[in-house]
TORTOR-112739 format. One line per 8 residues: for each residue x, y, z of C-alpha. Coordinates in steps of 0.001 Angstrom, whole numbers. Example, Ala and Ser with C-alpha at 12.3 -4.5 7.8 and 13.67 -1.06 7.14 Angstrom:
BEGIN
12300 -4500 7800; 13670 -1060 7140;
% end
This chain:
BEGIN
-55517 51224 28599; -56133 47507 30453; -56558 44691 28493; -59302 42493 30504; -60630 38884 30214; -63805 37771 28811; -63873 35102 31716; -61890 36799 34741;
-63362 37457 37917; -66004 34835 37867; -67088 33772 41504; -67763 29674 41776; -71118 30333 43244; -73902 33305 42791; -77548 32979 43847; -78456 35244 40706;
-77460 35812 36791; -74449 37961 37510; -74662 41270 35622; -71679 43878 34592; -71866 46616 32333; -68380 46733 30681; -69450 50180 28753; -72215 52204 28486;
-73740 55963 26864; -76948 56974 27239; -78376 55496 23963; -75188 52395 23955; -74351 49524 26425; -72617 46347 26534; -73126 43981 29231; -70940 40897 30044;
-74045 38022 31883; -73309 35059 33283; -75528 32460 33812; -75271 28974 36297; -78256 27318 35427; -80411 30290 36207; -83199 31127 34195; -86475 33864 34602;
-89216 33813 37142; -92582 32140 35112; -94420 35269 35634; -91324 37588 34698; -90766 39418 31252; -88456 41130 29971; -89700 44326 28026; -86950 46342 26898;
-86703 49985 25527; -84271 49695 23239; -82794 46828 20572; -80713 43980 22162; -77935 42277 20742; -77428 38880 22577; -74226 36962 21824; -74057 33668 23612;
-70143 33348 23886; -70294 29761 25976; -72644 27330 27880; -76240 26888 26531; -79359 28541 26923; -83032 29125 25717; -85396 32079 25305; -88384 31779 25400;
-90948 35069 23713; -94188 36023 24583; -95965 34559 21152; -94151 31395 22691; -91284 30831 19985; -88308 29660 22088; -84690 29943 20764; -82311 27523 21648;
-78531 29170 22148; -75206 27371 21740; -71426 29106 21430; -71411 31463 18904; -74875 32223 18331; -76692 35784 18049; -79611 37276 17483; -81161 40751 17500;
-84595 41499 19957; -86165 44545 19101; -87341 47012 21419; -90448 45720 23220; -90115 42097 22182; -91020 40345 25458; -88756 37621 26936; -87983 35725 29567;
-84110 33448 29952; -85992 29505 29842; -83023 28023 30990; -79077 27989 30611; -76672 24977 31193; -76886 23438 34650; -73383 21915 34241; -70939 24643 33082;
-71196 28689 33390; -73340 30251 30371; -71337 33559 29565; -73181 36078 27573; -72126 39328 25948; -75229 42071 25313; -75218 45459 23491; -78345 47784 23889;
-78856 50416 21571;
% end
């Protein structure tokens, strides 16, 4: 067993939301995201098949949903998107790294 970092192995620079699934079953995953002021294409939704749970562990960030509710996201705050509930990442901070930790089930 190897005790690893929430934070380690974070490049300076990516072009994209860097994604890495830390675990994963085929009905269970968990998903470490970081963000660098990235944030969905406009025509882009997300439209998942099974229940998220988004923890937003630093940084900033907003979702925004297809009825057009947006949720604003600081440290420590979670939420649970059903199944199907379409999204899109608005924005996330433009001046520090936005880390993320997701669980699909």
């Amino acid at each position: 067993m190897r005790v690893k970092n929430f934070f380690e192995n974070t490049p300076d620079i990516f072009p994209e939301e860097l994604i890495e699934e830390i675990y994963s079953t085929p009905d269970f995953k968990i998903e470490r995201i970081i963000s660098d002021g990235h944030s969905s294409s406009k025509d882009f939704w997300y439209d998942q098949d099974k229940n998220e749970f988004v923890f937003l562990v630093s940084g900033s960030a907003e979702l925004m949903f297809e009825d057009e509710k947006s949720i604003e996201l600081y440290p420590g705050d979670y939420l649970i998107i059903p199944a199907h509930k379409k999204h899109r990442v608005e924005k996330t901070d433009p001046h520090q790294k936005t880390f993320w930790l997701t669980v699909f089930y």
